[in-house]
C-alpha positions as CSV (number, residue, x, y, z in Angstrom):
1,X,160.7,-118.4,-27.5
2,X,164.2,-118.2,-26.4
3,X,163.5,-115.6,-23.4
4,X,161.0,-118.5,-22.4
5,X,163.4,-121.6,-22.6
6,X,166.6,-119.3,-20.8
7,X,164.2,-118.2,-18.5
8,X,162.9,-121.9,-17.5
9,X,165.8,-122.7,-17.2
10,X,166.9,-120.2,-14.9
11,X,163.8,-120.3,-12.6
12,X,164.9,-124.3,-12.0
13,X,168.5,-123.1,-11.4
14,X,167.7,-120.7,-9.0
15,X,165.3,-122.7,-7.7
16,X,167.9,-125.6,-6.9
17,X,170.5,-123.2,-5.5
18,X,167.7,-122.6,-2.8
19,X,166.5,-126.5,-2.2
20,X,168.8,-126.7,1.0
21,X,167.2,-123.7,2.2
22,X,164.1,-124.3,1.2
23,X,164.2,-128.0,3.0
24,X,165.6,-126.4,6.1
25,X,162.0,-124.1,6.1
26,X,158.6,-125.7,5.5
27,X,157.4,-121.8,5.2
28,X,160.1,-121.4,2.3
29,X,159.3,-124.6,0.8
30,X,158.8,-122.5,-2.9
31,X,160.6,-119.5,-2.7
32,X,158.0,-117.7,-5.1
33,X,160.3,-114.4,-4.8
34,X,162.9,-115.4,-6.9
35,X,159.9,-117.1,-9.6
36,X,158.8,-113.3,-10.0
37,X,162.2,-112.2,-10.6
38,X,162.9,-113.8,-13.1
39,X,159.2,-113.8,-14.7
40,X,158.8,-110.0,-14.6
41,X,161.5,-108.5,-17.2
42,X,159.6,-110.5,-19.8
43,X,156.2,-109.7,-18.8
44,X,155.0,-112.9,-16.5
45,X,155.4,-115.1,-19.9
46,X,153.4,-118.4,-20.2
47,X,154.8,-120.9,-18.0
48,X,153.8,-122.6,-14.6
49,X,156.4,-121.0,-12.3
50,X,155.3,-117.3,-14.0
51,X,151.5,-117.7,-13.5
52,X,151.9,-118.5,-10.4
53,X,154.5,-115.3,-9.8
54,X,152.1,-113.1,-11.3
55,X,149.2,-114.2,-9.2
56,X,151.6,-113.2,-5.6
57,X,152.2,-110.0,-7.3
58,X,148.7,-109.8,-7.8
59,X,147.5,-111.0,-4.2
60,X,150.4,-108.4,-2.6
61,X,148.9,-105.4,-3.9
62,X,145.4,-106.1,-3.5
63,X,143.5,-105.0,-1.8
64,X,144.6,-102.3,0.0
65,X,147.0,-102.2,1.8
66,X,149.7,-103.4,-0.4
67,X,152.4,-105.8,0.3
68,X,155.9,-105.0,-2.1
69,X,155.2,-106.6,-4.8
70,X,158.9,-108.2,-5.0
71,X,160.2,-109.1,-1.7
72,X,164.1,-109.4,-3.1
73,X,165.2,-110.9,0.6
74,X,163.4,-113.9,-0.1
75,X,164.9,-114.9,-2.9
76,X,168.6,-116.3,-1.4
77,X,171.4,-115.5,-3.3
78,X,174.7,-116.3,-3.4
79,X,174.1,-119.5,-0.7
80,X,172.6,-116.7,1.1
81,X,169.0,-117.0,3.0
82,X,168.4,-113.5,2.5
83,X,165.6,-113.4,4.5
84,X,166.7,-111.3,8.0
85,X,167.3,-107.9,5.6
86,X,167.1,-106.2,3.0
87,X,170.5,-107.6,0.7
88,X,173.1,-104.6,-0.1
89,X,175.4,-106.2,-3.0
90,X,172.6,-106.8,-5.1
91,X,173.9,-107.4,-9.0
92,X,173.4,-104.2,-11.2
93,X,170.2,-106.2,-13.3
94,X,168.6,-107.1,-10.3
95,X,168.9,-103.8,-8.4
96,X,167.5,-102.1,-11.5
97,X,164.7,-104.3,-12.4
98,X,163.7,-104.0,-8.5
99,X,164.2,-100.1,-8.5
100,X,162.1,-100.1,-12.0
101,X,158.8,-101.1,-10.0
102,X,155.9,-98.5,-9.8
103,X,153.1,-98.8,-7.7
104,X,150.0,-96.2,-7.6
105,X,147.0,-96.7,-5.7
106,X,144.1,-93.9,-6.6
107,X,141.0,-93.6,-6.1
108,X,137.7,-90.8,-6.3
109,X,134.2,-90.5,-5.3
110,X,131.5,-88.8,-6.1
111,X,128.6,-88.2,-5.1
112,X,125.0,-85.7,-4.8
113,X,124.4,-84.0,-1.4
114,X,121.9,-81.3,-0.7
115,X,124.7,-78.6,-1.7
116,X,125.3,-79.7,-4.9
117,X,128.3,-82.4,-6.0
118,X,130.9,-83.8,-3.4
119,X,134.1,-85.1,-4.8
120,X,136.8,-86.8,-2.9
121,X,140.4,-88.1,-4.6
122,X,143.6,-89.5,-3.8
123,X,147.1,-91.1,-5.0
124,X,149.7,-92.5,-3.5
125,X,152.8,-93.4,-5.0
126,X,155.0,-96.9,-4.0
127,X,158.4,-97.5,-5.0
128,X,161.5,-98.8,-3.9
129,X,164.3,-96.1,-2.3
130,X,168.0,-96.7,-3.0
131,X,168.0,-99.1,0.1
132,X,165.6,-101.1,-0.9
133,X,163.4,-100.3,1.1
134,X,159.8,-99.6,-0.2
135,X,158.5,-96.3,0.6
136,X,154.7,-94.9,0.4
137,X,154.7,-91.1,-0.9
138,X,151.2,-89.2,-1.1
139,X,151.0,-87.2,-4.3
140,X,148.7,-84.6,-4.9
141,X,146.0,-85.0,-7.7
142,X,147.0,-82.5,-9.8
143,X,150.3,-84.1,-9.9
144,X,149.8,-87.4,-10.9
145,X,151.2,-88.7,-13.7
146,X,149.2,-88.8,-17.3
147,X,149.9,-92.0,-17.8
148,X,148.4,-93.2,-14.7
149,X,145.6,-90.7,-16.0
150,X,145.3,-92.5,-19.1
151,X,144.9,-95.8,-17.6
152,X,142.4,-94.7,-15.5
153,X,140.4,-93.4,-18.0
154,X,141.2,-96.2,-20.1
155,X,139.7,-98.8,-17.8
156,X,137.2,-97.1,-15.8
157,X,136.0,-94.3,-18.1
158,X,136.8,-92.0,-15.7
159,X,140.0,-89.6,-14.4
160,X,140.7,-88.2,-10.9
161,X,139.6,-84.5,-12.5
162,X,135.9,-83.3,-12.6
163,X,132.8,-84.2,-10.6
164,X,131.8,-87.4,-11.7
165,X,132.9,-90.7,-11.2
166,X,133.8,-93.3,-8.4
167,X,136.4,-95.9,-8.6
168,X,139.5,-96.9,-6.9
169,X,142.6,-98.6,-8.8
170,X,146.1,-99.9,-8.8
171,X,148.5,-99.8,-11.1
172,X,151.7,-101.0,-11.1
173,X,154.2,-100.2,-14.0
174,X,158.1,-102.1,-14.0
175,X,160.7,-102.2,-16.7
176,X,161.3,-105.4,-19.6
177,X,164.7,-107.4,-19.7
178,X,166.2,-104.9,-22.5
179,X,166.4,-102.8,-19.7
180,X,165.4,-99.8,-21.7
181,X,163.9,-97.6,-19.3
182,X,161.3,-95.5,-22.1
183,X,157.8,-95.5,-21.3
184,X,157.0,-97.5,-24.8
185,X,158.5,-100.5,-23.2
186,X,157.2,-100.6,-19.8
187,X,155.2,-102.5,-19.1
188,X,151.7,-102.2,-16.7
189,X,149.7,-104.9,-14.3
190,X,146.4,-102.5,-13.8
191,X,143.9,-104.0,-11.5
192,X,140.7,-101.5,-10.6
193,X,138.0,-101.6,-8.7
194,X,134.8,-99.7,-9.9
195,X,131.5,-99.6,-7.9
196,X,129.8,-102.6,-9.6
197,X,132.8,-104.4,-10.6
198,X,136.6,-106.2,-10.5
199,X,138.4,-106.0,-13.8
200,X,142.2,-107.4,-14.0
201,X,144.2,-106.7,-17.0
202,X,147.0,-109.0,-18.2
203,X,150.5,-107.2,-18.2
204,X,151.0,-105.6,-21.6
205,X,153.5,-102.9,-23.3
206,X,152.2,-99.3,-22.7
């Protein structure tokens, strides 16, 4: 409750540091950026301002092909618009909730042909480098993290290993405002795809 009523009251700060900016730019008339900012570290709590960050994040990394899910140069800081670059003197919570996000898109298919089973799979791995900047690194199957694994099997019933299954998914895992950094308190946004259906999960602790 009192994450909630800081963080309100943060988003409307932040929000009227930006109003000059925002009025000088119809196409930054809600600067959205700095809404899932300051939603994320507590997990997109209840509120107007974080339901609708949530859904952006959402929207950018689905489908295919994925915007960043937190665009940190349009969220002005400092009286600065932020929006020509990526910003360099980023505060230490900032920079680390930004360098905290983890985006993997995989997928598999399988399928009968006349020579028996065909099985095709993929990952790729998003994140954000030390500039900011975020970078798309293909990972081999076989190295692919188990918790990304585990979610997959979780929510599709199947994995990237054997011959059976078809399903594509992202997941996309980011840290919670204690800043502790242990995979108990992350926390994960998993949308998937499977053949006959779209599931979204709500962000929860792993």
């Amino acid at each position: 409750m009192i994450f909630k009523r800081l963080l309100r009251r943060s988003i409307f700060s932040l929000l009227a540091g930006c109003l000059p900016i925002a009025m000088a730019s119809a196409a930054e008339a809600y600067p959205i950026d700095c809404a899932i900012l300051l939603c994320l570290p507590g997990g997109f709590p209840a509120s107007g301002e974080c339901s609708a960050a949530r859904a952006e994040v959402i929207r950018r990394i689905t489908p295919w092909p994925v915007e960043p899910p937190l665009q940190i140069w349009n969220c002005p800081m400092g009286g600065s618009s932020g929006v020509s670059s990526i910003p360099s003197d980023l505060p230490a919570e900032v920079r680390a909730y930004r360098d905290g996000i983890e985006v993997w898109l995989v997928s598999k298919s399988s399928y009968n042909t006349s020579d028996g089973r065909e099985v095709s799979a993929s990952a790729m791995r998003q994140f954000y480098d030390d500039a900011g900047s975020f970078q798309n690194q293909s990972v081999s199957v076989s190295l692919v993290p188990g918790w990304v694994e585990g979610q997959a099997r979780e929510h599709t019933g199947n994995t990237l290993a054997g011959d059976r299954g078809s399903f594509r998914a992202v997941l996309m895992r980011y840290h919670d405002y204690r800043g502790n950094r242990q995979s108990c308190l992350d926390r994960l946004l998993i949308i998937y795809h499977a053949p006959s259906s779209l599931a979204r999960v709500a962000a929860r602790p792993h």
